[in-house]
N, C-alpha and C positions, 0 to 999 in steps of 0.2 A: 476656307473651312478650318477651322481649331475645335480643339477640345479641351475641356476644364474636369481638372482630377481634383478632387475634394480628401485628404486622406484624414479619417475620423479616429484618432487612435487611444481606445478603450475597450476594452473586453472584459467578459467577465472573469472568467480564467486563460492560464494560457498554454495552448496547445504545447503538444511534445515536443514538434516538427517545426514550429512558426521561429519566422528570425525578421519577420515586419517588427517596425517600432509601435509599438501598444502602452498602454498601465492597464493594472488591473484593480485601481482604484477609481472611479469617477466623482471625485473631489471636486476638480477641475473642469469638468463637465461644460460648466454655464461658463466659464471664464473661455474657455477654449473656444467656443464657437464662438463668443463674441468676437475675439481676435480672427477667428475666422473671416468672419463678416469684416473686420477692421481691413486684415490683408487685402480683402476681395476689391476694396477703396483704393486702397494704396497703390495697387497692382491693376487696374483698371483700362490702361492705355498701352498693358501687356499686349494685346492680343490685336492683328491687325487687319482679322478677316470676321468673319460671323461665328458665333459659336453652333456646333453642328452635334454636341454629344456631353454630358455632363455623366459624371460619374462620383459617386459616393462612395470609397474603399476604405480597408484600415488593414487592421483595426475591424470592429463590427458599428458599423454603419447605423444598424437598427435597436442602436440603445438609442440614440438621439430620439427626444421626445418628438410628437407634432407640431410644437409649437416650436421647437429649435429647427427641425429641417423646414418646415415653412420660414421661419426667418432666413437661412442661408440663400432660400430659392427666393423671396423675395429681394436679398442685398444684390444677387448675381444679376436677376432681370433688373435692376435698375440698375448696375454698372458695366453691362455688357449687352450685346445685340445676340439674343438668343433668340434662333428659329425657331419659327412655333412647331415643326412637327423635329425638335430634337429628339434625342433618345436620351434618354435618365434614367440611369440606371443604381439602383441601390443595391449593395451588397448584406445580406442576411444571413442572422444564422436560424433555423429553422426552432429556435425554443424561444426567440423572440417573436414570433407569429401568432397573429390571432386574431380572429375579423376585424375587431378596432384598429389595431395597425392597419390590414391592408388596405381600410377601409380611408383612416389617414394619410397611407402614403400615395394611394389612389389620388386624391384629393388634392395632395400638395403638389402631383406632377410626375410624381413616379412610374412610368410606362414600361420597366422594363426592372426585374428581378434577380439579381445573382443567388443562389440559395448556396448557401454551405453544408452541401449532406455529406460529403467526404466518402460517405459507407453506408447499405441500408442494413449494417449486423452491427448488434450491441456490442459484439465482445470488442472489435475494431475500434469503435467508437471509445470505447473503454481505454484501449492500447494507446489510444492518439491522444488522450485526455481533453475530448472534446465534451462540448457543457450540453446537450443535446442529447435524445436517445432516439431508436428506429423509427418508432413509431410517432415522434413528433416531426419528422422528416417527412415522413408520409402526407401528416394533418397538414403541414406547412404548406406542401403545394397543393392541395385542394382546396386550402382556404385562397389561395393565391387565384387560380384558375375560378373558384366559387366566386369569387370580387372583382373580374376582368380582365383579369392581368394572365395574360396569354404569353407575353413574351417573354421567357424563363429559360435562364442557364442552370445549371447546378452543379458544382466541383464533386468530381468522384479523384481517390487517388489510389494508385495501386502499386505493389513493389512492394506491399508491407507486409513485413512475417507473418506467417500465420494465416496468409491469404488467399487459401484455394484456389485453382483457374474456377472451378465449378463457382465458388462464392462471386471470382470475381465477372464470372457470366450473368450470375442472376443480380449483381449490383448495374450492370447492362438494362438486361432486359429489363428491370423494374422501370428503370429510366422510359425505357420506350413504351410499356407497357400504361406511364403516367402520362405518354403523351410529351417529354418535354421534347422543346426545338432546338436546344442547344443544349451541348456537353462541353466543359473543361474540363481533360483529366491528365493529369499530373504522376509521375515516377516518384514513389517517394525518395526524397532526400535528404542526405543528414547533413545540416547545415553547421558549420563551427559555432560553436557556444551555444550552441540549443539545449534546450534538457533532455535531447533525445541524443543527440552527442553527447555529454556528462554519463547518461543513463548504460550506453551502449560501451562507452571506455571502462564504466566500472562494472560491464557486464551483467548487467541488471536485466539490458533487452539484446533481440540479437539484431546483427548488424541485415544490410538490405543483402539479397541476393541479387546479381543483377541479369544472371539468367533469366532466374524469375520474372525479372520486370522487361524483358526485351519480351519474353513469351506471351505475357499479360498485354507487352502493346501492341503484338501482332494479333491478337484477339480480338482488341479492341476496336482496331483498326477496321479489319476484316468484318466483325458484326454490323458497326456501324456504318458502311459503306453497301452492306448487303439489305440495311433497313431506309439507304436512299438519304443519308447524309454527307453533305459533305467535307471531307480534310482538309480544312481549308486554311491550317495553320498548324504545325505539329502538336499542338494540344488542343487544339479547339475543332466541333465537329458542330456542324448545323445542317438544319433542314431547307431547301432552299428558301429566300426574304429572312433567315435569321443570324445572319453572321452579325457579331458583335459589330458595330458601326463607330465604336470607341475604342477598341481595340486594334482594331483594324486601321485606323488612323495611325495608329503607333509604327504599326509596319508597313507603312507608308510613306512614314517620313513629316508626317503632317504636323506642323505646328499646337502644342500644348500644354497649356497653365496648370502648374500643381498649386492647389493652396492646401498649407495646414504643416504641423510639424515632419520632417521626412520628406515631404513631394518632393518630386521633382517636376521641373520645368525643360521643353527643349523646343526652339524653333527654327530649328536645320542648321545651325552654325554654333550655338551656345547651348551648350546643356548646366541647369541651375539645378540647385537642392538644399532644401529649406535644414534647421536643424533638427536634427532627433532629437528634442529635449522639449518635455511639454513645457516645464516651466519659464526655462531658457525663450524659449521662441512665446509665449505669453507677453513676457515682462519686455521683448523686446520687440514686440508689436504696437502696445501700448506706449510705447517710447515712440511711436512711427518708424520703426526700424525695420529691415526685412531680413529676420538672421538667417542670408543664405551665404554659400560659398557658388560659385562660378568657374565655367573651363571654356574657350573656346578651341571648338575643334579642328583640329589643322585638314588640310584636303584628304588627308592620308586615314585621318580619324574619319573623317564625314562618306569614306567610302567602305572602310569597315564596317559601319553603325548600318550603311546601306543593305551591305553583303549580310552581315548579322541578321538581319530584321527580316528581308527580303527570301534566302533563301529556305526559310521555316516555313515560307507560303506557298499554297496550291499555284498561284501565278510563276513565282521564283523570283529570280534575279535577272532582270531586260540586261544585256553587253550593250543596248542601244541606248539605252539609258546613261549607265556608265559611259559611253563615250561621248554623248551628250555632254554629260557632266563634268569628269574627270580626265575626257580627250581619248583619243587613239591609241595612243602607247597604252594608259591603263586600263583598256577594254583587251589588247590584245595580250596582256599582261595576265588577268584575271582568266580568259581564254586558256592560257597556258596552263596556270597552278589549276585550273581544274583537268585539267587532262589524265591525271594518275585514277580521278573520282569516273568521270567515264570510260576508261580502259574497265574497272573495277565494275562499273554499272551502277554503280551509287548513285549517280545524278546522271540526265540526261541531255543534249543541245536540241530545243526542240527550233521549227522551222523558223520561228517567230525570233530565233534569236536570245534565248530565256533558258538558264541554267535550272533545274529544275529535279527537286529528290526523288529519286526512283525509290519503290515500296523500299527496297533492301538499305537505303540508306537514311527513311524519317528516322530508325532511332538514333542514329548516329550523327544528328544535325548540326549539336556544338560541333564535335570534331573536325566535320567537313566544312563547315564556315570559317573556325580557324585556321584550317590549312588554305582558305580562298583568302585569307585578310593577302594585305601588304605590309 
């Protein structure tokens, strides 16, 4: 099993909060996805199992015309073994939608929907300077559901000033009240060199509260769990049959291929990463070049990446696994530095052998992963 990440990097504008590699020109457009396609040659005998999940991210995914994602999807099936029932999943933003799209991307193979509503209030939407307004958020997914396409995540993010518990109930409920089967929701963050960083240092916007956002995720959590979804990754919430299948590989450990400027690549020993630079990574495509840099990760690394990935999931972290893996000692190791987290109740030992976050410690998941590394 592998999976193939596509990262498409163009937008129309750019968010407050984003620190993905984008432009906000599409000049480069038709040049980039040919090197697209170019990589997808080059890199061909990357992959050494079937492909079981393709993914379109950025960047926004749903500028690419029909006739550009039909060419990507047609280079991929003729330079890799992709299973006919994969999951394909395109990332949107909901002002790119409109029966002809879905009707296209239906067409091309697209089975599966990211939608970017962030928020179903204007003023929000306004704050985060996203290119979209409520109400084409709405249209979006009914055109979507109207055209077949059932299988729909949608990013909500909460932690942002201004943002009521009550608003951020009814950005909830609307969700469910649309029917979708998946949620990805996100604490906002202020990332270094954002324009929401710049914005906030020179006091323009106000900084996050994070009261706020631990309150906001215990709301969330709680609703969604009472509407019969499941936690199935500290951001991600499904209905049962809709857990990301691409995502999910990630936190798995599972081998896969990033093409396009930024990916990254990782196949349990080597993690790769293409360059940020559309142009940079263009000219050196066309040259047959792959402008990536390379790490291979020492035992020590490959059990961290484990514990990392692992313990943000409803499954957790197997000790069975890890000794498997990494031996005795750093099963019994790992055993130990979690011991201050279950004295606390943070995480639990459940019978199976599997280190696993208690309600009191999802929001606190970086923290306790890093206190698990080695």
């Amino acid at each position: 099993m592998s999976g193939i990440y596509l990262h498409i990097p163009f937008c129309k504008k750019a968010c407050h909060y984003c620190n993905f590699h984008f432009a906000v020109s599409l000049q480069q457009k038709a040049q980039l996805v040919a090197a697209l396609c170019t990589e997808a040659r080059l890199r061909k005998t990357a992959l050494h199992s079937p492909v079981t999940t393709l993914y379109f991210g950025g960047g926004t995914p749903s500028l690419l015309t029909a006739a550009e994602l039909s060419l990507i999807l047609q280079t991929l099936r003729e330079h890799f073994t992709i299973l006919p029932d994969a999951e394909i999943t395109l990332e949107a933003n909901p002002d790119d939608c409109s029966p002809e799209n879905m009707a296209d991307w239906k067409a091309a193979g697209i089975n599966r929907l990211s939608i970017g509503i962030q928020s179903f209030f204007d003023e929000h939407l306004l704050w985060m300077n996203r290119a979209h307004t409520a109400d084409q958020a709405n249209e979006c997914i009914r055109l979507a559901q109207e055209a077949g396409i059932h299988n729909i995540t949608i990013d909500l993010i909460y932690g942002t000033p201004g943002l009521t518990d009550a608003q951020w109930k009814t950005n909830i409920q609307k969700a469910l009240d649309l029917g979708i089967p998946h949620l990805s929701c996100y604490a906002l963050t202020v990332e270094p060199k954002t324009a929401l960083d710049s914005l906030i240092q020179k006091g323009k916007k106000e900084n996050v509260d994070t009261d706020q956002q631990a309150r906001q995720f215990e709301i969330l959590t709680t609703t969604l769990e009472q509407a019969g979804f499941e936690h199935y990754e500290i951001s991600n919430f499904a209905r049962p049959g809709f857990r990301s299948r691409h995502n999910s590989s990630y936190w798995q450990g599972l081998p896969y291929l990033g093409l396009g400027p930024s990916a990254h690549s990782y196949d349990g020993r080597q993690r790769q990463w293409n360059i940020a630079n559309n142009g940079l990574y263009i000219s050196s495509i066309e040259r047959g070049e792959i402008p990536a840099e390379s790490e291979i990760l020492s035992q020590d690394q490959q059990l961290n990446e484990y514990i990392m990935t692992s313990i943000r999931t409803l499954e957790g972290c197997y000790l069975k696994r890890v000794e498997e893996q990494w031996g005795i000692t750093a099963a019994a190791a790992l055993r130990e530095r979690a011991g201050k987290h279950l004295a606390r109740e943070t995480i639990t030992l459940t019978s199976d052998e599997r280190l696993v976050l208690r309600p009191g410690g999802k929001f606190l998941a970086d923290g306790i992963a890093a206190d698990l590394f080695v």
